[in-house]
N, C-alpha and C positions, 0 to 999 in steps of 0.2 A: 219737435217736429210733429205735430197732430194738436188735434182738439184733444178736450176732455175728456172725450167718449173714447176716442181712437188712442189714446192713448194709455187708459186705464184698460181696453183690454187686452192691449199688444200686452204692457206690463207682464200680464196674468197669463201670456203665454211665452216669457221668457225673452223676448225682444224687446230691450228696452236701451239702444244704440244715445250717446252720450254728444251729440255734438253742439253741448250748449259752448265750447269754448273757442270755435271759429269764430273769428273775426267778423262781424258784422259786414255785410255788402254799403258802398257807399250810399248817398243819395240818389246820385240820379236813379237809382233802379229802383223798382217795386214790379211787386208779385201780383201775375193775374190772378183775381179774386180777392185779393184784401178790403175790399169796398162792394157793397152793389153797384154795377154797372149799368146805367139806362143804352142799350144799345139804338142805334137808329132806327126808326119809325120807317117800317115800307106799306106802304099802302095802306090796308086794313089793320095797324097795328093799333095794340089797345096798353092801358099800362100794364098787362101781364107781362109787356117786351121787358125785362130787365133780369138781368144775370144775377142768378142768388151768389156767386161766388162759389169757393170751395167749401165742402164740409168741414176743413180744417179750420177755417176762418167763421166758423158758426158761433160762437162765442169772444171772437175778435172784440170786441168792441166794451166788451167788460172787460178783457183780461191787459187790455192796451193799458190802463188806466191805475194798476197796479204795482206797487215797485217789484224790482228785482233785487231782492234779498241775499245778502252774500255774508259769509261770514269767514271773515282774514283782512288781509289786506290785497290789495291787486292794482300795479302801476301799470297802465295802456298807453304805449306811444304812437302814434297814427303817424304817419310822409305819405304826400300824396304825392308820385313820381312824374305823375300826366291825369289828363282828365281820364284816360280809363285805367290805372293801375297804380296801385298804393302798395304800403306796406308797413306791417305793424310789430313792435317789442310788446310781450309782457311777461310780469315777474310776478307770479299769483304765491302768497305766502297764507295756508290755510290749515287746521285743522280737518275739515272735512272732505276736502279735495285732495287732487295732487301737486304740488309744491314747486313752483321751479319757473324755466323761462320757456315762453314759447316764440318763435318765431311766424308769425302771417303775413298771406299775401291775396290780395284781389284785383281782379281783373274785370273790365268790365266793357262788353264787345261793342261794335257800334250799328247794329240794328235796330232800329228801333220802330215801338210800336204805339207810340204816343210821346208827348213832352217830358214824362217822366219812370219811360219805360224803355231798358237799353239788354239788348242780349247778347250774346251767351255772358253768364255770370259766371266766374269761376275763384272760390275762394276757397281757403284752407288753410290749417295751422302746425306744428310740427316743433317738437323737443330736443332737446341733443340726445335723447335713444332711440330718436327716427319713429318715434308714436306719432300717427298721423293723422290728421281731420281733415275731409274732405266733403266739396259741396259743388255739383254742378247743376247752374238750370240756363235752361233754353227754350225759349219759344218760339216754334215753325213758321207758325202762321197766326191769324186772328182767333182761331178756336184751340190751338193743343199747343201746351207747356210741357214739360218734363223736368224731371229732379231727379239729380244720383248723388245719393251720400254713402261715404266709406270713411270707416274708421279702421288705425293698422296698429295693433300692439303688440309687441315682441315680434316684428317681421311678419306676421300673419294677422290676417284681415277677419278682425274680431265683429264686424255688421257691416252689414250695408244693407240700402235700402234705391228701390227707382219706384219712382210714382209717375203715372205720366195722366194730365188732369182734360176733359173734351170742354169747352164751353162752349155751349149751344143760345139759341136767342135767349130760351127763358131757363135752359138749366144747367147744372154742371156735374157729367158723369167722370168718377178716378178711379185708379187700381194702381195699388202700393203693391209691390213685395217686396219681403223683405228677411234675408239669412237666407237665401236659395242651396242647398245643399243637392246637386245633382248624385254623388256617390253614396250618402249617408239617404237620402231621397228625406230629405225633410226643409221644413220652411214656413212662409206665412206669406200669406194673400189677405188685401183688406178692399172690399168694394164699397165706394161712393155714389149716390145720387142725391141731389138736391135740388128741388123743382120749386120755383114759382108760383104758387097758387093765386094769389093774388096781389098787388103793385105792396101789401103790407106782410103777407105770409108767406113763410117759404117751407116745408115740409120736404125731408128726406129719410132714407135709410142706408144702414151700414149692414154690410155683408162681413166678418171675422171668420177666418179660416186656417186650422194649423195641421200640419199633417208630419208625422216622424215618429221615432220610436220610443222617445219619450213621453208621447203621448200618451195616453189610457185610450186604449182602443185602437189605436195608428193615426186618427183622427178624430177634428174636430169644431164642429160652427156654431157662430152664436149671430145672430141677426139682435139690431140696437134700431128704434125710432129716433128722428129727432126732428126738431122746429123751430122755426124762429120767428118773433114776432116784431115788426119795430115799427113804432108811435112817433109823433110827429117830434118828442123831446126824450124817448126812453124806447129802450130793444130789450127783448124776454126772448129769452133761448134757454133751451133744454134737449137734456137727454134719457133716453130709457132702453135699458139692456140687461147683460148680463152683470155687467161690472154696478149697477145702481141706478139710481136718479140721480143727473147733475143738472143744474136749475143757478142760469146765470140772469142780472139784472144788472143795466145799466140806465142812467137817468142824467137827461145834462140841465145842470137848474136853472145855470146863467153861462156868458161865455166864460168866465172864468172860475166854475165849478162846476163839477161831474164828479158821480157817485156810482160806485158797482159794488154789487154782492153778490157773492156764487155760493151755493151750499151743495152739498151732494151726499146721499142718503143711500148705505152702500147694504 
């Protein structure tokens, strides 16, 4: 759940929530922001009208393109019950993982905000010791989405996370928190911005914020650049923070070849 940048520094503050083993959302739904959006032309609009997407999605388009590496073995059974609600077996047998079956389920609402865009999504996975994955999104209206993820181990709720993202004509403002400890007073807050500059460059920044007592000091902020650039057959994104330089590349040669390299200088 993040980019590169947002992801490498949650890490480094102890937030690093696991819900890669929820069941994937069906087809018909996709996420606002996974694409540049050309929004409608009112009046005086110029190509700067289009939606950078989310910051999470800043390196999309290299990382799309790369496999998902597993090591074990893992049987997934999908039933689709109706067009909005499915449900899935798997029996992940690994080394580096946890071992065993999980039970998911998705649902998928019938709001909708385009041909392949359907809301509220709600999906999640769950073990015979009641370890739980959890994933909610919804979107209100044309500009603001939301996402609540929870993860539950031994009866207690090991993270969570709610981001809720704005998209505006030409930009897309968010704010994550995530591990809110109201009694312990500790947590993390992550701000996004990502603007438009011109119909090929998008330029943003990241705000990282942690506050608690295992901090050094009680607190603590690290502010991260990032950009993206994309050419009529290849996208350049990068980032610079506290976590490093992460510097992704993707190039489409024909339609049925595409190449991406991401390096990161820590």
């Amino acid at each position: 759940m993040g980019n590169v940048m947002a992801s490498s520094e949650l890490s480094k503050r102890g937030f690093t929530p696991d819900f890669s083993s929820s069941p994937p959302p069906p087809p018909p739904t996709s996420s606002m922001g996974n694409s540049e959006t050309v929004l409608e032309n009112h009046g005086n609009g110029s190509q700067t009208d289009v939606n950078p997407g989310t910051m999470e999605d800043l390196h999309k388009k290299c990382k799309d393109i790369f496999p998902v590496n597993f090591d074990g073995v893992k049987l997934m059974v999908n039933k689709g019950l109706s067009n909005h609600f499915q449900i899935s077996h798997t029996i992940n047998m690994s080394s580096v993982t946890p071992s065993g079956y999980r039970f998911g389920a998705t649902y998928v609402g019938t709001k909708h905000f385009g041909p392949s865009e359907a809301f509220p999504v709600l999906l999640g996975d769950i073990d015979p010791s009641g370890n739980l994955n959890a994933n909610i999104v919804h979107q209100f209206n044309q500009f603001v989405r939301c996402k609540f993820a929870a993860q539950v181990q031994n009866s207690k709720f090991s993270a969570t996370q709610l981001t809720a993202d704005y998209k505006g004509r030409d930009y897309t403002a968010s704010l994550t928190i995530g591990n809110p400890d109201i009694v312990n007073e500790s947590g993390v807050m992550v701000a996004h911005y990502l603007q438009t500059v011109t119909s090929r460059l998008a330029l943003g920044t990241e705000l990282a914020y942690q506050y608690g007592l295992q901090v050094p000091g009680g607190e603590i902020g690290i502010v991260s650049l990032a950009g993206r650039y994309t050419g009529d057959r290849y996208v350049a994104s990068g980032t610079l923070g506290g976590s490093g330089i992460h510097v992704c590349y993707y190039h489409r040669a024909s339609e049925q070849l595409q190449l991406g390299d991401r390096k990161s200088v820590v």
